[in-house]
C-alpha positions in Angstrom: -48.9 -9.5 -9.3 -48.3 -6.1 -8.3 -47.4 -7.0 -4.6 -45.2 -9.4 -6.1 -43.3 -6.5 -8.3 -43.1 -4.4 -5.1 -41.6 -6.7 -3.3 -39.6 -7.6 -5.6 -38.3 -3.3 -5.4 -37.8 -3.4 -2.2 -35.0 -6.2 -2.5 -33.9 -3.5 -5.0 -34.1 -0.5 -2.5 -32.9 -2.6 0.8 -29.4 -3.9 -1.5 -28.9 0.0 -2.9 -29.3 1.2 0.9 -27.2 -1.4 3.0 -24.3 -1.3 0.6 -24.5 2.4 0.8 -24.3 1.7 4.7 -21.8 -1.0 4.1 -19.6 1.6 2.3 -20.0 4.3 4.8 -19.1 1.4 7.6 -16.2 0.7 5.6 -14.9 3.9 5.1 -14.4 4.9 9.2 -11.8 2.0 9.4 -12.6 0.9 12.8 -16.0 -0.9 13.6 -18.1 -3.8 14.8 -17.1 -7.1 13.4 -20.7 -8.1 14.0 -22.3 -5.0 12.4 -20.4 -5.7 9.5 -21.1 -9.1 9.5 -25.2 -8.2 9.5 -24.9 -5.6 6.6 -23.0 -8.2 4.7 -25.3 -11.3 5.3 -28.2 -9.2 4.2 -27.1 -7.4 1.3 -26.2 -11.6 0.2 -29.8 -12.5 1.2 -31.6 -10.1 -0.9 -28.9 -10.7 -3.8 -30.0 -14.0 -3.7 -33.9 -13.5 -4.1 -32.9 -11.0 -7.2 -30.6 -13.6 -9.0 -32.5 -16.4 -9.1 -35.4 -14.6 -11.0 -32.7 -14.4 -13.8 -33.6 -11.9 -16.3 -36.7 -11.0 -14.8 -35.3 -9.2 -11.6 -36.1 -5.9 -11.9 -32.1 -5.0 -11.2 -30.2 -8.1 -13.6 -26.8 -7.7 -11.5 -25.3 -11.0 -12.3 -26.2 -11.2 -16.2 -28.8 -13.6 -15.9 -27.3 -15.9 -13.8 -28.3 -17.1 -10.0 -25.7 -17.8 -7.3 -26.1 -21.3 -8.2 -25.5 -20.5 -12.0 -21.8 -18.3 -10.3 -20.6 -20.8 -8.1 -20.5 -23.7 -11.3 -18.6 -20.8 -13.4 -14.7 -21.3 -14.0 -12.6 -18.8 -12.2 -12.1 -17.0 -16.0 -15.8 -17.1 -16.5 -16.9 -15.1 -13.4 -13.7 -12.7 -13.8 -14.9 -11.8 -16.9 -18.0 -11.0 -15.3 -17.5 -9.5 -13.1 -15.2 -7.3 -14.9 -17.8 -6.8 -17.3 -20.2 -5.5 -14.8 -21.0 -1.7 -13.3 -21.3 -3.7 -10.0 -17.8 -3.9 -8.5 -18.1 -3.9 -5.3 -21.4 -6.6 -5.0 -19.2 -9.0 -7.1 -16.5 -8.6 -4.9 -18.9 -9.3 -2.1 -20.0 -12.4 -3.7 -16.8 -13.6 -5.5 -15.6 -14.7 -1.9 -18.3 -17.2 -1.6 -19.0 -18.0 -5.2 -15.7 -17.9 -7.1 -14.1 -21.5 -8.1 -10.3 -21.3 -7.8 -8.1 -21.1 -10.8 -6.8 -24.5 -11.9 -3.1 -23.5 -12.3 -1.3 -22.0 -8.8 -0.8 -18.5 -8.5 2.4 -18.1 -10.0 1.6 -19.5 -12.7 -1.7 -18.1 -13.6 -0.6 -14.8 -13.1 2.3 -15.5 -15.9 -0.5 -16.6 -18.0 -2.7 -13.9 -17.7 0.1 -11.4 -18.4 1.0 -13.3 -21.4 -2.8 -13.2 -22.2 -2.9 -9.2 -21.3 -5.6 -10.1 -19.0 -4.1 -8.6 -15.5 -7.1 -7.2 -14.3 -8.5 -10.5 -13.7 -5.9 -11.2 -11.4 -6.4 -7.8 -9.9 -10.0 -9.4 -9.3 -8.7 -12.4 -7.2 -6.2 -9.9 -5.0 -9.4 -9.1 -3.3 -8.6 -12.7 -1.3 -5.3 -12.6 0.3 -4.3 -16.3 -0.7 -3.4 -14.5 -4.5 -1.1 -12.2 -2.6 1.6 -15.4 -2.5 3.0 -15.1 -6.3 6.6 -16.4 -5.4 9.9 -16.4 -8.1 9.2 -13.1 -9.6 12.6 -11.6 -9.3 13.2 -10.8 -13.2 9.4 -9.2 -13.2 10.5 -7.1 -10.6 13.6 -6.2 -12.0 11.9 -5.0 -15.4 9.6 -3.1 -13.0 12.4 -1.3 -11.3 13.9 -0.5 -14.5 10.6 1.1 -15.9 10.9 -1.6 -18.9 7.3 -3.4 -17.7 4.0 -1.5 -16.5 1.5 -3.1 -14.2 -1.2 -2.2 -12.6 -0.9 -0.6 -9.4 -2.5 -3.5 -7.3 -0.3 -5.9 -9.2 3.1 -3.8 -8.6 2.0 -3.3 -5.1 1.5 -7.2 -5.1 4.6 -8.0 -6.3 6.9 -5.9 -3.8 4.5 -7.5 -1.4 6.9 -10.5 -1.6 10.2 -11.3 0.5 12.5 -9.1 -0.9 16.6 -9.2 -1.1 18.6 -5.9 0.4 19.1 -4.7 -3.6 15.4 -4.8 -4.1 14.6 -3.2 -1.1 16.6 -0.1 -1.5 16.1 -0.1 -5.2 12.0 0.4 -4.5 12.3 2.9 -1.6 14.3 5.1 -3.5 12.4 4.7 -7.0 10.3 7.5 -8.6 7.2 5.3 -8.7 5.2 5.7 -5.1 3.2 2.7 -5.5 6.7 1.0 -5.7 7.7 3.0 -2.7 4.8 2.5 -0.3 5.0 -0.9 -1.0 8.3 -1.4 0.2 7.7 0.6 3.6 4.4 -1.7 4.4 6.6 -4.4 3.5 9.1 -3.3 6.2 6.1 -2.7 8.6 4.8 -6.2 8.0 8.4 -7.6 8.9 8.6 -5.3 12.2 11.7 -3.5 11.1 13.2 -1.2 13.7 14.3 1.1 11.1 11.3 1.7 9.1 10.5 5.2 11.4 13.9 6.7 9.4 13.1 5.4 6.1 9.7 6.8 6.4 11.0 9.8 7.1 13.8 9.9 4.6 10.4 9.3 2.2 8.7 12.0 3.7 11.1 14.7 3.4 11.2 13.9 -0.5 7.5 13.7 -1.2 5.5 16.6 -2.3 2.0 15.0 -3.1 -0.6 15.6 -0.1 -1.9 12.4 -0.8 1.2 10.1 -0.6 2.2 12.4 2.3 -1.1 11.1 3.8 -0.8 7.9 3.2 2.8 8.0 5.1 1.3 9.5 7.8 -1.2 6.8 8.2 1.9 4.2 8.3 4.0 6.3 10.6 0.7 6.3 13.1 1.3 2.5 13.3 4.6 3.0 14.4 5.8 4.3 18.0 7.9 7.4 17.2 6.6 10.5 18.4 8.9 12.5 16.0 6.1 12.2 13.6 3.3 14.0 16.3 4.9 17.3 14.7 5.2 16.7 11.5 1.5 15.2 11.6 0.2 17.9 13.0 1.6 20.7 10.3 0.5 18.5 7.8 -3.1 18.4 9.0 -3.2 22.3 9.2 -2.3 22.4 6.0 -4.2 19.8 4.3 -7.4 19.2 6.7 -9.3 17.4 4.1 -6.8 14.6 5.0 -6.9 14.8 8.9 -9.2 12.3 9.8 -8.1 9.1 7.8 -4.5 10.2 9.0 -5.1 10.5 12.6 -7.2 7.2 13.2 -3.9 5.9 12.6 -2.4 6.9 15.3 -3.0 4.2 17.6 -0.1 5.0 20.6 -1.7 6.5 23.6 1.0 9.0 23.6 -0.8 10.5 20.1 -3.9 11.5 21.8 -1.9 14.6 22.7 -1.8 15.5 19.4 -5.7 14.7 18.3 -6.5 17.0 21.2 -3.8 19.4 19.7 -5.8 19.6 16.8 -9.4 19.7 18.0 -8.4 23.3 19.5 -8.0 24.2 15.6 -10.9 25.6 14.1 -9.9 24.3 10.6 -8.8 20.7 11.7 -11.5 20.4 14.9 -14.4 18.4 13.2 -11.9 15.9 11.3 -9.7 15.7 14.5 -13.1 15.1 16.8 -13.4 12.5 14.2 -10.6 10.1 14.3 -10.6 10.9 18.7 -14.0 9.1 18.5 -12.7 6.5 16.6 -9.6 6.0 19.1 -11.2 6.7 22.0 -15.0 5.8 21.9 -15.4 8.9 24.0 -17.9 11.6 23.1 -17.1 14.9 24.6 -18.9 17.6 26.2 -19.1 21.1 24.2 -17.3 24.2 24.6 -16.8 27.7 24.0 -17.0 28.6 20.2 -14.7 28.7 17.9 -14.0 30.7 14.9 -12.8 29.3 11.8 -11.0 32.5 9.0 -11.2 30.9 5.0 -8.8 31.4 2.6 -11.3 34.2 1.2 -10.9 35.8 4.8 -14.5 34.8 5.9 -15.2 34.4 9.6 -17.4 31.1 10.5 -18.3 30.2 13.9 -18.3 26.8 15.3 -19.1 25.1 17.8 -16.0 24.1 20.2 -15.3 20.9 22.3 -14.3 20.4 25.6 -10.7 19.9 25.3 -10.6 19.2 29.3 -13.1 16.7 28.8 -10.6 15.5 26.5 -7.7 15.6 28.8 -9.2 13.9 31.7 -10.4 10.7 29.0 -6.7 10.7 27.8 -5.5 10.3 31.2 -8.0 7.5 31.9 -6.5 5.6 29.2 -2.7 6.2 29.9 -3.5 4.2 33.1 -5.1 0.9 31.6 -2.6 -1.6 30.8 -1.7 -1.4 26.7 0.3 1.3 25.2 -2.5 1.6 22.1 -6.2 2.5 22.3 -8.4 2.1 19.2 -12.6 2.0 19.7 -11.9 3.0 23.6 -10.3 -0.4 23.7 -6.9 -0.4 25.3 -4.2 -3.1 23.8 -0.5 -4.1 23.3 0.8 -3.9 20.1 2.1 -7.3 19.9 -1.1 -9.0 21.1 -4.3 -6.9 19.3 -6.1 -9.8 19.6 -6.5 -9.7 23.4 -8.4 -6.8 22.8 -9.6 -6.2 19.2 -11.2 -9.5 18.5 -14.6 -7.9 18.1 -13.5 -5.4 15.7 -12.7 -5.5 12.1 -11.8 -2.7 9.6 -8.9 -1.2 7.5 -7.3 0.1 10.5 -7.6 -2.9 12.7 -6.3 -5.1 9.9 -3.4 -2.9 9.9 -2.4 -2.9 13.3 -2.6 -6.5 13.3 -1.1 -7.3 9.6 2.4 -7.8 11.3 1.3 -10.9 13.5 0.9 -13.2 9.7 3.1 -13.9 7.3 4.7 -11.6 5.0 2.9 -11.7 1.8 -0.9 -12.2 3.9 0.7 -9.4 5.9 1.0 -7.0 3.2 -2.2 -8.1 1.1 -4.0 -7.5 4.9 -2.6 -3.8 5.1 -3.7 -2.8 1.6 -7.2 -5.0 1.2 -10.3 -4.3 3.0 -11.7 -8.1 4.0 -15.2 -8.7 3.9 -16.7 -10.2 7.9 -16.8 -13.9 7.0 -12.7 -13.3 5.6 -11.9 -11.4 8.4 -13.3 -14.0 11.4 -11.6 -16.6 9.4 -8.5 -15.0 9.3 -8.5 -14.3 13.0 -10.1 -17.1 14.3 -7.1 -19.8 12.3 -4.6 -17.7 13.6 -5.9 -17.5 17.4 -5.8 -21.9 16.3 -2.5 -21.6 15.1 -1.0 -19.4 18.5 
């Protein structure tokens, strides 16, 4: 009995420590499709040993109920618990393989859970990109322009996710709202505009929030325009906590001047190092030390990094054919897939977001995809090309 109860723990432990790996995976943006694909098909295994003990599991994630007991709910049922449940991010794991689809299309199930002031279950299904299609929702968005309707932010986001008219367009990018606003720039992205480098930066100038400023940055990284290397790199100085997540983004080869820029500042080094490992692949020698001055005036010494080392990698990689790099991996633009197929991640979804259509596009650049989505994804469109 007691080796049973153990055992029965260490499902426990093993689901607590891959999805803390899962998460940390997740988080660097760039990674191994098939390392993700592993932590995933584990954490599912154990989850499945737990759930069908019901109530006596020693962890009850699912409310009594085994995957079989999930997969027979309606698509109301398991919203609700899901929503109900301290366990977001397992039943987000599992609603891609266990939740039934709603009965009405998306359109019109969104309506009726607005009427029903139940939103947050369709903030639920966004987590699979076919919800991301809610077509004919002009007058919502005109409410939402005029401040007369609020949403949550998935849901706005969602909504200027669709093909939108000239009017539309300009009305969001030059709204108060930022979700509003970000929206309509990765909208642009997703459609390949050849403008979207000056409306960003008409954005940028206006925008006093470090975060939003980051999140800019992280769009204007996908974009070839090395007016934003400068801007980047003051913004980083200024708000290192930032730094990494901003740079990873910046997939042109032409940027790695700027990562190596920023690994010869003390305060932006570590971050910078950071994001050049996930571009590049390329661990780097040490160097002489550096000192890094705090705001309190403290001196801290660190270790420094061999910005020749750094050089010499960078031009390596000018001369292999593609004009981005991301994971060491050289690649066009237009084609990712010739040389990201192995890779999955928020960033990777990004650079290749453009290559769908619009609405999948969008819902691609703002929602992380779990392995099985991901290969799926890439695998019908290699089909369809």
């Amino acid at each position: 009995m007691f080796a049973a109860v153990s055992k029965l723990k260490q499902h426990q432990q093993r689901v607590t420590t891959l999805m803390a790996h899962r998460e940390k995976l997740l988080a660097s943006g760039a990674y191994s499709l098939a390392r993700q694909k592993v932590l995933e098909h584990q954490v599912l295994n154990h989850l499945y040993v737990l759930a069908s003990l019901k109530q006596q599991s020693p962890c009850d994630y699912f409310n009594g109920n085994s995957f079989n007991d999930l997969a027979e709910l309606s698509c109301d049922d398991f919203c609700k618990l899901a929503l109900a449940s301290e366990q977001q991010a397992i039943f987000a794991l599992c609603a891609t393989r266990l939740m039934a689809a709603p009965e009405q299309d998306n359109s019109d199930y969104f309506l009726a859970l607005k009427k029903q002031q139940a939103l947050p279950v369709y903030t639920l299904l966004s987590q699979q990109l076919k919800y991301w299609s809610i077509p004919e929702q002009k007058a919502l968005r005109a409410t939402v322009l005029e401040g007369k309707e609020s949403l949550p932010q998935q849901l706005k986001t969602i909504l200027f996710s669709q093909p939108l008219n000239d009017a539309e367009l300009q009305q969001a990018l030059a709204h108060t709202d930022f979700t509003l606003v970000y929206a309509a720039l990765v909208n642009c992205y997703c459609q390949g505009d050849n403008s979207l480098s000056d409306k960003l930066f008409k954005v940028f100038s206006s925008t006093s929030e470090p975060a939003h400023k980051a999140q800019l940055l992280q769009l204007a990284g996908l974009v070839n325009d090395s007016r934003w290397h400068e801007p980047c790199a003051l913004f980083c100085k200024a708000h290192p906590e930032f730094c990494q997540t901003v740079l990873s983004h910046f997939v042109y080869k032409s940027a790695l001047v700027l990562v190596i820029e920023l690994m010869g500042v003390a305060q932006t080094q570590q971050a910078a190092y950071q994001a050049w490992l996930t571009l590049t692949d390329r661990p780097l020698a040490k160097a002489e030390a550096l000192t890094l001055v705090s705001t309190q005036n403290q001196h801290h010494v660190q270790a420094g990094i061999n910005l020749h080392d750094a050089e010499h990698v960078r031009q390596a990689l000018a001369l292999s054919k593609g004009e981005c790099v991301l994971k060491g991996v050289s690649f066009t633009k237009a084609q990712p897939e010739q040389g990201l197929a192995e890779f999955a991640g928020e960033i990777v979804q990004r650079v290749f977001a453009p290559q769908f259509e619009l609405t999948l596009a969008c819902g691609l650049y703002h929602t992380q995809q779990t392995a099985v989505q991901w290969q799926k994804l890439t695998a019908g469109a290699q089909h369809a090309a």
